[in-house]
C-alpha positions in Angstrom: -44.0 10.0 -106.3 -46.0 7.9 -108.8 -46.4 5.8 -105.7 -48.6 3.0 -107.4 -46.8 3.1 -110.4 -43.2 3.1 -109.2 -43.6 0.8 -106.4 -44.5 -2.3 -108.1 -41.6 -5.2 -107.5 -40.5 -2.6 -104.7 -41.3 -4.3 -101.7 -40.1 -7.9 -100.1 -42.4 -10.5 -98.8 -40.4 -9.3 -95.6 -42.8 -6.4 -95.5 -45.8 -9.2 -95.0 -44.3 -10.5 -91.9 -44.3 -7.1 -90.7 -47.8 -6.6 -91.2 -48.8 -9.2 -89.2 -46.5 -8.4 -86.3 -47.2 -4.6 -86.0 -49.0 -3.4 -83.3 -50.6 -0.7 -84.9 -54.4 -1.5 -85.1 -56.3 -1.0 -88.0 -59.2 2.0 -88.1 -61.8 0.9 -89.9 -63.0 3.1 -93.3 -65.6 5.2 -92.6 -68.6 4.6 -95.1 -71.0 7.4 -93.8 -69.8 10.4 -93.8 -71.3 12.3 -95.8 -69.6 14.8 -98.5 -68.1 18.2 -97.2 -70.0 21.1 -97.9 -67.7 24.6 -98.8 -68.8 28.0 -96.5 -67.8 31.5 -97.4 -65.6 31.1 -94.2 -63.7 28.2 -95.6 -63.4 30.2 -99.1 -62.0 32.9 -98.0 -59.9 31.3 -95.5 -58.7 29.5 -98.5 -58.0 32.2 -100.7 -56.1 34.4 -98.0 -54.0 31.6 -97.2 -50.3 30.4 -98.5 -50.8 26.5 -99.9 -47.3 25.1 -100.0 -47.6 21.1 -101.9 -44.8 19.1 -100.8 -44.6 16.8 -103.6 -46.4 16.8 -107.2 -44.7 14.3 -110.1 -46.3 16.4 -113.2 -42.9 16.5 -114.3 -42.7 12.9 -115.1 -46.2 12.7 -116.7 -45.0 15.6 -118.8 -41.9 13.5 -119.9 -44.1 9.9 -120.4 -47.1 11.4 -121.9 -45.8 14.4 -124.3 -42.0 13.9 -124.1 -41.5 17.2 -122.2 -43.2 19.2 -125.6 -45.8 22.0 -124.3 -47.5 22.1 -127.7 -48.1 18.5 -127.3 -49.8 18.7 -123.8 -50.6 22.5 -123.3 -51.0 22.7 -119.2 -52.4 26.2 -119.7 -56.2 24.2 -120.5 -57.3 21.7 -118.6 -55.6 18.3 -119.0 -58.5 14.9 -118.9 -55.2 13.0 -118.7 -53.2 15.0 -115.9 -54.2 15.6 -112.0 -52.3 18.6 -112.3 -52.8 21.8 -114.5 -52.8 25.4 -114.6 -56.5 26.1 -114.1 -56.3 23.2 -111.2 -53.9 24.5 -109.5 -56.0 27.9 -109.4 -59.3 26.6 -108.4 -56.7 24.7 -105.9 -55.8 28.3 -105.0 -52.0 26.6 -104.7 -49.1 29.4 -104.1 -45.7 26.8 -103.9 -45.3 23.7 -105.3 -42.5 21.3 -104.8 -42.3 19.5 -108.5 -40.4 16.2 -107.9 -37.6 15.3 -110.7 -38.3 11.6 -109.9 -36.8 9.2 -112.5 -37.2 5.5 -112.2 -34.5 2.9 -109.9 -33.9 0.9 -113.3 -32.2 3.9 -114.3 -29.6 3.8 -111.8 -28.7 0.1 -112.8 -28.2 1.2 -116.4 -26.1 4.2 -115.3 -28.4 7.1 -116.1 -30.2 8.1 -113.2 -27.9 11.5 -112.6 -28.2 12.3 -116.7 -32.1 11.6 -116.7 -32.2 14.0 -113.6 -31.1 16.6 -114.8 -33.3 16.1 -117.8 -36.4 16.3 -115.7 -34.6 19.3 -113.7 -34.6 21.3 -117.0 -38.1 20.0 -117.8 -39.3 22.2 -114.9 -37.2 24.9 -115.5 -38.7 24.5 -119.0 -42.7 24.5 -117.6 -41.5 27.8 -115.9 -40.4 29.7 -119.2 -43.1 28.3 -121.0 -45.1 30.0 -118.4 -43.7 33.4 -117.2 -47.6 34.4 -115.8 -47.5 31.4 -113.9 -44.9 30.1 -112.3 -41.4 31.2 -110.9 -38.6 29.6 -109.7 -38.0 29.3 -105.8 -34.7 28.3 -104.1 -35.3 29.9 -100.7 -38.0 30.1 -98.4 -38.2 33.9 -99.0 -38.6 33.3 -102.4 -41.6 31.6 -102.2 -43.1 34.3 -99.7 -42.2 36.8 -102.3 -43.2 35.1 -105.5 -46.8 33.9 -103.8 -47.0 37.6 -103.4 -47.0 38.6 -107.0 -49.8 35.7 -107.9 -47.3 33.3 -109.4 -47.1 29.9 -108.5 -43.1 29.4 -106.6 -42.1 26.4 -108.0 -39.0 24.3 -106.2 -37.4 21.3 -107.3 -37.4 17.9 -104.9 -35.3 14.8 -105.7 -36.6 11.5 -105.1 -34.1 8.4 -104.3 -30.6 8.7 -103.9 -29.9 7.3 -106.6 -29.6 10.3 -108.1 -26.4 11.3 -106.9 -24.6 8.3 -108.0 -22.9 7.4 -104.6 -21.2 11.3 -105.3 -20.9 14.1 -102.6 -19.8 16.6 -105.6 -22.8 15.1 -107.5 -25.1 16.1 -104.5 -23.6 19.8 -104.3 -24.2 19.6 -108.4 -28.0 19.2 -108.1 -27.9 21.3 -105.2 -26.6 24.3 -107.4 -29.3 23.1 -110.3 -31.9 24.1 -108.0 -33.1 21.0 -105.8 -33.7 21.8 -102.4 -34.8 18.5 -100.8 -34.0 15.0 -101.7 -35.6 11.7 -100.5 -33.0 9.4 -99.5 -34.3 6.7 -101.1 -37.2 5.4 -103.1 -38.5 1.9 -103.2 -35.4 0.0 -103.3 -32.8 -0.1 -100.5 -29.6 1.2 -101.7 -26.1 0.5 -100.6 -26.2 3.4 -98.2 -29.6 3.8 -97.2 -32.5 1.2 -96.3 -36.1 1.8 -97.9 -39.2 1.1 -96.3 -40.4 -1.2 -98.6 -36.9 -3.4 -99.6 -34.9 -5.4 -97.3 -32.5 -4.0 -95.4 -28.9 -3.1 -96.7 -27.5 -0.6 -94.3 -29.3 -1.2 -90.6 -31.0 2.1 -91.6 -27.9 4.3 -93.1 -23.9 3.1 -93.7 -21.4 5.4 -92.7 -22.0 6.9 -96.0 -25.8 7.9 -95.5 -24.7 9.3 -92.6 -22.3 11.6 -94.7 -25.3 12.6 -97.3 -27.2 14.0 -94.4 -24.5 16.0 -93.2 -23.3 17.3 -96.6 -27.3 18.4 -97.3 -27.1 20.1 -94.0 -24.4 22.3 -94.8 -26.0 22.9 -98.5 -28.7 23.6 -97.1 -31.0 20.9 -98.8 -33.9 19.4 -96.9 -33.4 15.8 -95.9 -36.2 14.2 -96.9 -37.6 10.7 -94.9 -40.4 9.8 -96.7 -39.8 6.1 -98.9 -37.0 5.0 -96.2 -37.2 2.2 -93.5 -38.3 3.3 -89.9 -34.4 2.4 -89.2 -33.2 5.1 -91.8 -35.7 7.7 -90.7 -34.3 7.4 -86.9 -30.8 7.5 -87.8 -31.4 10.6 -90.2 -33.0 11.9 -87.2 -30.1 11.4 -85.0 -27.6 12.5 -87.5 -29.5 15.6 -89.1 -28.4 19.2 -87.5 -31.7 20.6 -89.6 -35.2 19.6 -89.1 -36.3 17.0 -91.6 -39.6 16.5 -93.8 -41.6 13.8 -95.0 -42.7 15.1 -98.4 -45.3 12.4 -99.0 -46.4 10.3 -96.2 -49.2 9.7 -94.2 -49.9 8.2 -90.6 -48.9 4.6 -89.9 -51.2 4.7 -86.3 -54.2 5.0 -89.2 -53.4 2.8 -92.4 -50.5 0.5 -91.6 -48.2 0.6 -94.9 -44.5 0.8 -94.9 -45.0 4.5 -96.6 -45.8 5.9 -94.0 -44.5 7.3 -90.5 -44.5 5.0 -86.7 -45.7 6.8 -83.9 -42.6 6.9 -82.3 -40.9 8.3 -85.3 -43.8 11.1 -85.7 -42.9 12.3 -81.8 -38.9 12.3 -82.7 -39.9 14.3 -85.7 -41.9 16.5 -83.3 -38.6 16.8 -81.4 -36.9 17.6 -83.7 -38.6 20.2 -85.4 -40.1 18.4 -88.4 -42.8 18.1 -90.3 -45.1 15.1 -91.9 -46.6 16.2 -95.3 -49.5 13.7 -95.7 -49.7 12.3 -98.4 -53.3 11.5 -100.6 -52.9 8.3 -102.0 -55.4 6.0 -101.2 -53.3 2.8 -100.6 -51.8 4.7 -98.2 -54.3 6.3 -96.7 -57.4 3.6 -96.5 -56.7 0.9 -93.9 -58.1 -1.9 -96.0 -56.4 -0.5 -99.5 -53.1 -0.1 -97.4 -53.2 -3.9 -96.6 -54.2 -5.0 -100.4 -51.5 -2.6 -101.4 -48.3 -4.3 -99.5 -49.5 -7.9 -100.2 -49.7 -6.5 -104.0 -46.2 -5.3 -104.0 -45.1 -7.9 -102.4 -46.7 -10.9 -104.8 -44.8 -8.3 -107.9 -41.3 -8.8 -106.3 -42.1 -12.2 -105.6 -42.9 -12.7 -109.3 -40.1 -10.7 -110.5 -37.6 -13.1 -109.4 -39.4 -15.9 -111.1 -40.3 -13.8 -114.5 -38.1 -12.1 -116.8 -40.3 -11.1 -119.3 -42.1 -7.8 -118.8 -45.7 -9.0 -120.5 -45.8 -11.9 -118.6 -45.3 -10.2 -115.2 -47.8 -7.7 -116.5 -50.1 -10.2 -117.4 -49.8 -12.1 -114.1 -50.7 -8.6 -111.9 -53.9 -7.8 -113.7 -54.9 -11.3 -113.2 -53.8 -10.3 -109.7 -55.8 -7.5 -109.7 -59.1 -9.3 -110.9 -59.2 -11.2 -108.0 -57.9 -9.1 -105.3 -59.9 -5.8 -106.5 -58.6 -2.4 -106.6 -59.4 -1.5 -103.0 -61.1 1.5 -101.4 -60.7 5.2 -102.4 -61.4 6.3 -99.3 -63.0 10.2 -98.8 -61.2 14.0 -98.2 -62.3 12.8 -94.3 -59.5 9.6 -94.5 -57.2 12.1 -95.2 -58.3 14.0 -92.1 -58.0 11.0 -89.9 -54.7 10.9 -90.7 -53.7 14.8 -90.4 -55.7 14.4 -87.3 -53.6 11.4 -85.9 -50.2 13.4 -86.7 -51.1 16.1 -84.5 -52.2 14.0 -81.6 -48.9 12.6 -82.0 -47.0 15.3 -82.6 -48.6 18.5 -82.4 -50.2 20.9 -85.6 -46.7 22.4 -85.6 -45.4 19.0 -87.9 -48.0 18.5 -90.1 -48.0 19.2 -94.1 -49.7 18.8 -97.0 -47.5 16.5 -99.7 -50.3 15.4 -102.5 -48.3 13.3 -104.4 -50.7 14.0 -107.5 -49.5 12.9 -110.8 -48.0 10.2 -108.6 -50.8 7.7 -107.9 -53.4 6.3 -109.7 -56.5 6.1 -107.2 -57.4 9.9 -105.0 -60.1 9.5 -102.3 -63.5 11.3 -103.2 -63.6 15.0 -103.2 -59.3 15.2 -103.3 -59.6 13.9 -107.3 -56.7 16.4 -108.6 -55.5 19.4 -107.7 -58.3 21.5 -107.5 -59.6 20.2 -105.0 -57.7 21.5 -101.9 -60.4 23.7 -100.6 -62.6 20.8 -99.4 -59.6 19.6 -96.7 -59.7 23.5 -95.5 -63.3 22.9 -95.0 -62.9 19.7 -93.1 -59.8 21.2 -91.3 -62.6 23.8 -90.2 -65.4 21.6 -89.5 -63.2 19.7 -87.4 -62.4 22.5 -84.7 -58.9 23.5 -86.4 -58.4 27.3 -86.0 -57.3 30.0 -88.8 -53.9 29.7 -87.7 -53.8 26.4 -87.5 -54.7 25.7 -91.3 -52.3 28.1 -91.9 -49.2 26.1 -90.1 -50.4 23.1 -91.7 -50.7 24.8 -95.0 -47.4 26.6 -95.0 -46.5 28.1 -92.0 -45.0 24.7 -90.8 -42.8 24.0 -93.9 -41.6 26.9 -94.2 -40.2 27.4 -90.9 -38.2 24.1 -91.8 -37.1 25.7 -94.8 -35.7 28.5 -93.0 -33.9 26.3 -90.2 -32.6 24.6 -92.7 -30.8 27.5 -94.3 -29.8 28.9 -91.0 -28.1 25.8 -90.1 -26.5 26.1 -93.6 -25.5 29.3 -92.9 -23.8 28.2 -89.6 -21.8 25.2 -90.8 -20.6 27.3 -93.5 -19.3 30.1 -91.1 -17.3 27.9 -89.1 -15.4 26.2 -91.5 
């Protein structure tokens, strides 16, 4: 979530060396393909179809730009300032959505991360009563089935970075009971228990600790969520996890090599164990050449961090930065096909999701500008060869047979204690 905005200083120069020693090659952008074109067949499609969003951070934006006030920033009408509204989300023709209570790491260091929270887990419990027509809340994976039915939008809570729960098993249970059914292990920074992708390692993926989170979500029944963490962490979650795991927001590392997103051997062990990749749409993660301008950027904004204290300074020094690096490519709705297109090479249109991560990022490829826009990857899905059913898995069918493992294997740990 807010993947541009909340990964600045969140990456070591560590992450350059990688780049230049990994063997994943580079595809190059695309520049003439020309603009997908909606049929009946993909409309209807569209409409009959459950769309399940792994990852949306309107909550946040809610909080930053209106301080959480509805009569400030009404998301009934269309929002110039927001990716996400009502009438988006319904030309979108979205049925769940997975709102992320993402607060920032420099919360945790001032003590506040589980108070602010649970501020932004009553800020979406808040949207929802502010909008009875519109949304409902969904804890289960029958709930959503049974709310998409009545025209609502389910809406279920994610928690991104650990942080969160304070280094607390009762904490975790505590959010669990709040409503939050996944959580990403980490976010930008490495914690002391689990490594992310784009900090230096702590933890040689997970400590004993980690190890101990995963195990307590699995008998909540919480989704254990991979995306943010270090290729080390994501295999040791693998190999501790009794449920199948997700990646709420992440995209192919075989297409755009960035540290967000998912190895080819970690896509076939997700494939093995039951997974599923929900790509994300940012375009720094997504467009080779952006994904490379991306991690040097991160990387020169921790290196300056450790040399500059104060904020308009550091500020100052990245939009010089950005003046001569440029902002990079947007890429087009087809990038985003490569990369659903590489995952199921790799691991089969059985692991394969849709994670937007609007409200999250500041630059969308063309034709995927906010959330209105889903129909033109059902399109592509279609032009591409993908069957009906197949959109359907990759639309909801896939994450919600997680969701439902997930509970049985609750149910199971729970019985036999």
């Amino acid at each position: 979530m807010n993947s541009l905005r909340k990964s600045f200083g969140s990456v070591a120069l560590m992450v350059l060396t990688a780049l230049t020693s990994a063997t994943v090659a580079y595809a190059e952008e695309p520049t003439a393909r020309p603009p997908i074109v909606l049929t009946d067949e993909a409309r209807k499609l569209h409409a009959e179809t459950l769309l399940i969003d792994g990852h949306n951070d309107l909550p946040w934006e809610l909080r930053q730009q209106a301080r959480g006030q509805f009569d400030k920033l009404d998301i009934s009408k269309e929002q110039k300032t927001l990716q996400t509204d009502i009438p988006k989300l319904r030309k979108g023709g979205v049925g769940a959505q997975f709102w992320s209570v993402w607060v920032p790491g420099e919360t945790s260091k001032r003590g506040a991360a589980l108070s602010t929270t649970i501020e932004q887990i009553e800020l979406v419990k808040a949207m929802i009563a502010q909008y009875p027509d519109t949304f409902e809340l969904a804890l289960t994976a029958d709930d959503i089935e049974r709310i998409a039915k009545t025209g609502k939008i389910a809406s279920l809570i994610g928690m991104e970075g650990g942080y969160s729960i304070e280094e607390s098993i009762p904490v975790l249970r505590q959010l669990y009971a709040l409503g939050a059914r996944y959580m990403t292990l980490t976010h930008s920074d490495s914690l002391a228990w689990a490594d992310s992708g784009t900090d230096k390692p702590r933890s040689g993926g997970l400590s004993p600790f980690g190890e101990e989170v995963v195990r307590e979500m699995n008998r909540l029944g919480m989704m254990v969520d991979i995306s943010h963490v270090s290729p080390d962490a994501m295999k040791a979650a693998l190999r501790i996890t009794k449920a199948p795991v997700i990646f709420s927001h992440s995209s192919a590392r075989g297409i755009a090599d960035h540290p967000r997103n998912v190895p080819d051997n970690v896509l076939k062990l997700t494939a093995e164990n039951g997974g599923v990749v929900m790509v994300n749409f940012f375009s720094a993660f997504i467009v080779p050449e952006s994904a490379e301008r991306d991690v040097k950027r991160m990387a020169y904004r921790r290196e300056i961090d450790e040399k500059i204290k104060d904020e308009g300074e550091i500020e100052q020094a990245m939009k010089r930065w950005d003046a001569e690096n440029g902002r990079g490519s947007r890429g087009t709705v087809h990038t985003l096909l490569d990369h659903i297109d590489h995952i199921v090479k790799i691991a089969g249109v059985d692991h394969v999701g849709i994670g937007s991560d609007y409200d999250g990022v500041t630059m969308l490829p063309e034709q995927l500008e906010d959330a209105s826009t889903y129909p033109y990857i059902t399109q592509g899905l279609l032009d591409r060869g993908y069957s009906h059913e197949d959109v359907k898995k990759i639309y909801s069918g896939n994450i919600l047979r997680v969701m439902r493992a997930t509970e049985q294997v609750a149910r199971e740990i729970q019985a036999a204690k």
